[in-house]
C-alpha positions in Angstrom: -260.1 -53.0 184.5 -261.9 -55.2 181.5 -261.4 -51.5 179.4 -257.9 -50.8 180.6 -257.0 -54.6 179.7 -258.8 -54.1 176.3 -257.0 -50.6 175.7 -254.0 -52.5 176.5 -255.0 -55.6 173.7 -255.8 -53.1 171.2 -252.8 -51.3 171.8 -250.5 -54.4 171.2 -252.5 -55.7 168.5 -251.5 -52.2 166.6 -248.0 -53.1 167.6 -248.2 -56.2 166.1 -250.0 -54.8 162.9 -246.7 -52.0 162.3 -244.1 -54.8 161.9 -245.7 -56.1 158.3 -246.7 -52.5 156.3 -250.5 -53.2 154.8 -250.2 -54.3 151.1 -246.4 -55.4 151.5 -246.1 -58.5 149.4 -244.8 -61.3 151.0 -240.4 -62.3 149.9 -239.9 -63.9 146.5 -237.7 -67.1 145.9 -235.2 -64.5 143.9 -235.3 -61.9 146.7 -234.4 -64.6 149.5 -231.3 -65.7 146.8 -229.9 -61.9 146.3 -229.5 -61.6 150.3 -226.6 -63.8 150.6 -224.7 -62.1 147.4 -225.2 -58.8 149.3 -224.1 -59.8 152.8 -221.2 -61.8 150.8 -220.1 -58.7 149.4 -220.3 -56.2 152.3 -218.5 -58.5 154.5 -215.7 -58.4 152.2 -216.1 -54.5 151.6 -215.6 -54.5 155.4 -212.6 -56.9 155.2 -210.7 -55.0 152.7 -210.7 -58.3 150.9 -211.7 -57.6 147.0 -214.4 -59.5 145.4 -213.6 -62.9 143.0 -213.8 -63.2 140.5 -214.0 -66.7 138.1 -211.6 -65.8 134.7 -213.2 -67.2 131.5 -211.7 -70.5 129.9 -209.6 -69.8 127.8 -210.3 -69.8 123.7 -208.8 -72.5 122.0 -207.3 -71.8 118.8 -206.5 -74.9 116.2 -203.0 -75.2 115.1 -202.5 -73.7 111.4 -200.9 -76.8 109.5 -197.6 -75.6 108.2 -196.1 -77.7 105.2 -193.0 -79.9 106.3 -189.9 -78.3 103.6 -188.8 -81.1 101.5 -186.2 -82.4 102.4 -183.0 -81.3 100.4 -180.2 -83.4 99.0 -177.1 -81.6 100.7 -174.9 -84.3 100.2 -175.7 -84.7 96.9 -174.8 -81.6 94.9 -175.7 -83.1 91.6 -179.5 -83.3 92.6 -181.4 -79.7 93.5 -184.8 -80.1 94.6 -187.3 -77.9 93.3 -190.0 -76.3 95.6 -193.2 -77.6 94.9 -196.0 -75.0 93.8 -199.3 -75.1 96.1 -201.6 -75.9 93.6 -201.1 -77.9 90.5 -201.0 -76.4 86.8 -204.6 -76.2 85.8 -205.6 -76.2 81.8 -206.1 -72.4 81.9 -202.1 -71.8 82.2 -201.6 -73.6 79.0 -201.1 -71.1 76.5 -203.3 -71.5 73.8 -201.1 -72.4 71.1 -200.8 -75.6 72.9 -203.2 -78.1 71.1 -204.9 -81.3 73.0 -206.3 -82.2 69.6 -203.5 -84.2 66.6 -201.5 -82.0 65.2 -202.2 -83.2 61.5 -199.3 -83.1 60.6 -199.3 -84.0 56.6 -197.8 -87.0 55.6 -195.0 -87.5 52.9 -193.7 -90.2 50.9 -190.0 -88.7 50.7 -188.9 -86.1 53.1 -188.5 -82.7 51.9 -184.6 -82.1 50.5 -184.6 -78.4 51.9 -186.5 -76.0 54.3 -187.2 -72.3 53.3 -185.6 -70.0 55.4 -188.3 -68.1 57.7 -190.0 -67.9 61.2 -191.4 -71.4 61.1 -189.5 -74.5 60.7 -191.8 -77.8 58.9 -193.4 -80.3 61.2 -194.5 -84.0 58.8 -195.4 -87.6 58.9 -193.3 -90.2 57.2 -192.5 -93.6 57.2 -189.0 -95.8 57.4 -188.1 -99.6 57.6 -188.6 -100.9 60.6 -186.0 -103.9 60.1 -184.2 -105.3 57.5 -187.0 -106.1 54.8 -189.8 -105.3 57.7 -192.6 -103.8 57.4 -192.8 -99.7 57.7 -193.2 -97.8 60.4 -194.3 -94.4 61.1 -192.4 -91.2 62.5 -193.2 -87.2 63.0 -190.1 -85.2 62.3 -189.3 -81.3 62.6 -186.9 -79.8 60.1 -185.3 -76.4 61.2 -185.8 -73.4 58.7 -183.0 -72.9 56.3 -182.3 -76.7 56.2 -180.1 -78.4 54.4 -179.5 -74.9 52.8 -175.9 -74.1 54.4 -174.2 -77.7 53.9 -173.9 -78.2 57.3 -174.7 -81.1 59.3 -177.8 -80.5 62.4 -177.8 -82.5 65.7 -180.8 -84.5 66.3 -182.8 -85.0 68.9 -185.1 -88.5 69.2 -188.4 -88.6 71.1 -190.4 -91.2 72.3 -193.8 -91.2 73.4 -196.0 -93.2 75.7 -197.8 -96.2 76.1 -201.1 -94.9 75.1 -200.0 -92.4 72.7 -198.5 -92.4 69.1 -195.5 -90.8 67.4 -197.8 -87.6 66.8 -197.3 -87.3 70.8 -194.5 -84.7 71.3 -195.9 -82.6 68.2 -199.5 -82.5 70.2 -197.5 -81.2 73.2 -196.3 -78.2 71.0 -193.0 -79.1 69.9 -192.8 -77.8 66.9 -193.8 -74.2 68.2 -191.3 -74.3 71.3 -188.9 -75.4 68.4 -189.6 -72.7 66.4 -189.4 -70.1 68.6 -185.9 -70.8 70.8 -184.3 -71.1 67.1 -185.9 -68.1 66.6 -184.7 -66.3 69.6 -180.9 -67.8 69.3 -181.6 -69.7 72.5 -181.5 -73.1 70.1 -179.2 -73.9 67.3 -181.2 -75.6 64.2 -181.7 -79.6 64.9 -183.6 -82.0 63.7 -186.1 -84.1 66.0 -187.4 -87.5 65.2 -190.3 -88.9 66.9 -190.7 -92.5 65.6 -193.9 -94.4 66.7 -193.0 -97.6 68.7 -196.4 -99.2 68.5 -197.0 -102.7 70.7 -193.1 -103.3 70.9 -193.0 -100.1 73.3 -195.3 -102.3 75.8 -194.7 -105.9 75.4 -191.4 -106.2 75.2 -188.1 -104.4 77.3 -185.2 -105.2 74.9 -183.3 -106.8 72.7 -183.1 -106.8 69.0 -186.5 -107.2 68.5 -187.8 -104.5 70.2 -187.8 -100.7 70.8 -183.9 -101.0 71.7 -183.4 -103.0 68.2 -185.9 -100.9 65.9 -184.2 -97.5 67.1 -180.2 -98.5 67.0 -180.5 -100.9 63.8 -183.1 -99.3 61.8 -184.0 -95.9 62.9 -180.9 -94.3 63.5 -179.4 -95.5 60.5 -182.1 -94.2 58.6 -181.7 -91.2 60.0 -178.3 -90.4 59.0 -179.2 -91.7 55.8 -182.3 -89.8 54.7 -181.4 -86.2 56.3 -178.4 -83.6 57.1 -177.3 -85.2 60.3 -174.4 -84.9 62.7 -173.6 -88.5 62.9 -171.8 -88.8 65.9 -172.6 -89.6 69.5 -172.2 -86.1 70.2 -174.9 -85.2 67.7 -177.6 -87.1 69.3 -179.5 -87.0 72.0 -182.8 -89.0 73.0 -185.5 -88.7 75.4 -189.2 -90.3 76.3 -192.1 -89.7 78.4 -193.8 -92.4 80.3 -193.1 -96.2 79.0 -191.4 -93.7 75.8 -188.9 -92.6 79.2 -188.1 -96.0 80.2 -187.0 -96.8 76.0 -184.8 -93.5 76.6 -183.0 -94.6 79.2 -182.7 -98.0 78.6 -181.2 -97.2 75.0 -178.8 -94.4 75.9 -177.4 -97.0 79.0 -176.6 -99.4 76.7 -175.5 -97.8 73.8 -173.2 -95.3 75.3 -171.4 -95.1 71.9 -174.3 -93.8 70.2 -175.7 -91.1 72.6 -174.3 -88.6 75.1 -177.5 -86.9 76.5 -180.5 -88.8 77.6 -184.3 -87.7 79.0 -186.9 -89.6 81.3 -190.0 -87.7 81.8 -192.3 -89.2 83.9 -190.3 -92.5 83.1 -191.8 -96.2 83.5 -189.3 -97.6 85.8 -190.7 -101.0 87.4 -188.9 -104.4 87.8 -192.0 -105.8 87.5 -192.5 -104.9 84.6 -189.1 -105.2 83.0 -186.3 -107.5 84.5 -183.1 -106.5 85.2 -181.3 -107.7 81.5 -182.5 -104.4 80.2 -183.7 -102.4 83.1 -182.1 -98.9 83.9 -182.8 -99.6 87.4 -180.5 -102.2 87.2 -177.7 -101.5 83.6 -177.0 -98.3 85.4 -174.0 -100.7 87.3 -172.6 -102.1 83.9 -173.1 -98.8 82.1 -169.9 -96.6 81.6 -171.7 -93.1 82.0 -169.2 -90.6 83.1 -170.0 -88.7 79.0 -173.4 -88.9 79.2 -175.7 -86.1 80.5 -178.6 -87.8 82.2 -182.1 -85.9 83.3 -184.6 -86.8 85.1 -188.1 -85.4 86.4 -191.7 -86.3 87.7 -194.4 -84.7 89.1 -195.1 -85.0 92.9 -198.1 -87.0 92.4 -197.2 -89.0 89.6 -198.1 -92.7 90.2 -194.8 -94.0 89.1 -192.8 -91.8 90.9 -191.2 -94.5 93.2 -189.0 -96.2 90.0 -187.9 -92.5 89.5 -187.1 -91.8 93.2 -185.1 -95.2 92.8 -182.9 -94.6 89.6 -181.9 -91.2 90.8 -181.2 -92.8 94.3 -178.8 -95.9 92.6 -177.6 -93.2 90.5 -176.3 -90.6 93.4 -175.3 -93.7 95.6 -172.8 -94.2 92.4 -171.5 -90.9 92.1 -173.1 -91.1 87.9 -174.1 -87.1 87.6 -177.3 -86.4 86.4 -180.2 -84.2 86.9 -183.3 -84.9 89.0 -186.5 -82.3 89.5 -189.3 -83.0 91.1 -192.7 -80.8 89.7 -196.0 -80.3 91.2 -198.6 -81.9 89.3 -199.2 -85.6 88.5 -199.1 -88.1 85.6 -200.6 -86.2 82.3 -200.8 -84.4 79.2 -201.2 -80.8 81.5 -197.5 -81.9 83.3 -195.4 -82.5 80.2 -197.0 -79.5 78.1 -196.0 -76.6 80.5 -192.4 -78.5 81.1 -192.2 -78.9 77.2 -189.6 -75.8 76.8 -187.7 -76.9 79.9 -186.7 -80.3 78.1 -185.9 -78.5 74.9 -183.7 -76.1 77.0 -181.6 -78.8 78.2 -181.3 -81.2 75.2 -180.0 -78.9 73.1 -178.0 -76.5 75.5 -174.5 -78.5 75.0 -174.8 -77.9 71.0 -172.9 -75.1 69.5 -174.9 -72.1 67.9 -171.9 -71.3 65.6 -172.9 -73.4 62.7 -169.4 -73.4 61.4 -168.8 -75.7 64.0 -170.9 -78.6 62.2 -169.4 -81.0 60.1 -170.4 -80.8 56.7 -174.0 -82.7 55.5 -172.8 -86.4 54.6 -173.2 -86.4 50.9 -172.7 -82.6 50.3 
């Protein structure tokens, strides 16, 4: 009975021994954590349910910035904004001819009496009398080829330049090349420019007869139409300025209607505080009978004065005065006015004619 009983022990110890198989390692941490996956997903094999799945988040994409338009004038047809350019004019689209350095322009005691006829007109320094007995005071001019040579008058065309500049200014832009050229081409009749230098009465004064307004209607122009072949008449002369030399343009031509009917403002100085309201364009625009004259304006988009500009061309539309108003890329500088110099040639000396038959004859002649 003891060996049946033990047969019977050893027999159920062998039982026992089968349900682990010898060397079987014992279940892992990861094997215990894959049994629920794969009841989870034959349960729902045998429920005809299909598996879930979790979708990704989705990508987030930033916004490309588009450019708001400018807004356009529509009910004002007398001013066409421009589109702006996306990146300013940089020094390398300045054609070469283009000089940032004086243009040395030599200097003469009498202007010369006639011009050779050729490709190039003649760019010179001179001097004239500031006032009645004053002292002198310098001036670039350009003289047309052929000048004086055909007995007829020329229209002439007065620049001023700026605050920290001299009357060499508008020649350093390239004037006399640009000048050259579109007389060259037909696009210009011959004129005559003047470019007087306005020293410290361009910036510490805003009017009057002693200042830039005085020097240019009773000395300069005078002298003008004393010394060379001009067309002395209103319609014969036009004037424009750049910087504190734009505010002088404007502020001249508005109050001496009689004497000009084109006037320029490049880049114009147009503050109150800075010039009251006696002489101010911002403000003589309202007394100023200016249905004759042709009036441009422009400035760069990020030109530091732009606001006076925004302003007169604002008073100006709100009183139906036409004019012109273009707004550039590019700021404040010597880059801005050099690659918009032919553009302000174009338009000062588009209502001239090119038949020059239809001059009067040079005073004198």
């Amino acid at each position: 009975m003891v060996r049946k009983n033990g047969s019977v022990l050893w027999l159920l110890c062998l039982f026992l021994a089968g349900c682990i198989a010898p060397g079987q390692a014992l279940p892992t941490r990861q094997s215990v954590a894959a049994v629920p996956l794969a009841l989870s997903e034959a349960t729902a094999a045998a429920q005809s349910i299909p598996p879930t799945y979790t979708a990704a988040p989705p990508v987030t994409q930033t916004p490309t910035a588009t450019a708001t338009p400018l807004p356009t004038a529509t009910s004002e047809p007398s001013y066409t904004p421009l589109p702006l350019p996306t990146a300013l004019p940089t020094i390398d689209a300045i054609p070469s001819f283009l000089r940032a350095e004086p243009a040395n322009a030599l200097f003469l005691e009498q202007p010369p009496a006639t011009i050779d006829c050729g490709s190039s007109g003649f760019l010179f320094r001179s001097n004239f009398p500031g006032s009645a007995g004053g002292s002198l005071r310098d001036y670039h001019a350009y003289l047309p080829p052929c000048y004086s040579q055909d007995g007829r008058a020329y229209p002439v065309l007065y620049l001023f330049h700026g605050s920290v500049q001299s009357d060499s200014h508008w020649a350093d832009l390239g004037l006399a090349h640009h000048a050259d050229q579109g007389i060259a081409d037909g696009r210009y009749p011959p004129f005559i420019a003047i470019m007087p230098f306005n020293g410290s009465l361009g910036n510490s004064t805003s009017g009057g007869d002693n200042s830039v307004e005085g020097m240019t209607v009773n000395a300069l122009v005078p002298y003008v139409d004393r010394t060379f072949c001009t067309w002395a008449d209103a319609a014969g002369r036009s004037l424009g300025g750049i910087s504190r030399g734009g505010y002088w343009a404007l502020m001249i031509a508005f109050r001496h209607t009689d004497l000009f009917t084109a006037v320029s403002g490049h880049s114009s100085h147009l503050r109150f505080e800075t010039d009251d309201a006696r002489y101010n364009p911002l403000a003589t625009y309202a007394a100023a009978d200016l249905a004759n004259m042709r009036i441009w304006l422009d400035w760069g988009e990020r030109d530091f004065l732009l606001a006076g500009q925004q302003q007169l061309h604002q008073a100006l539309t709100n009183a139906g005065v036409a004019h012109e108003a273009h707004v550039r890329g590019g700021g404040h500088n010597e880059t801005y006015w050099m690659v918009h110099l032919r553009e302000y040639l174009d338009w000062h000396t588009v209502a001239w004619p090119r038949d020059r038959q239809a001059y009067p004859p040079c005073s004198g002649s």
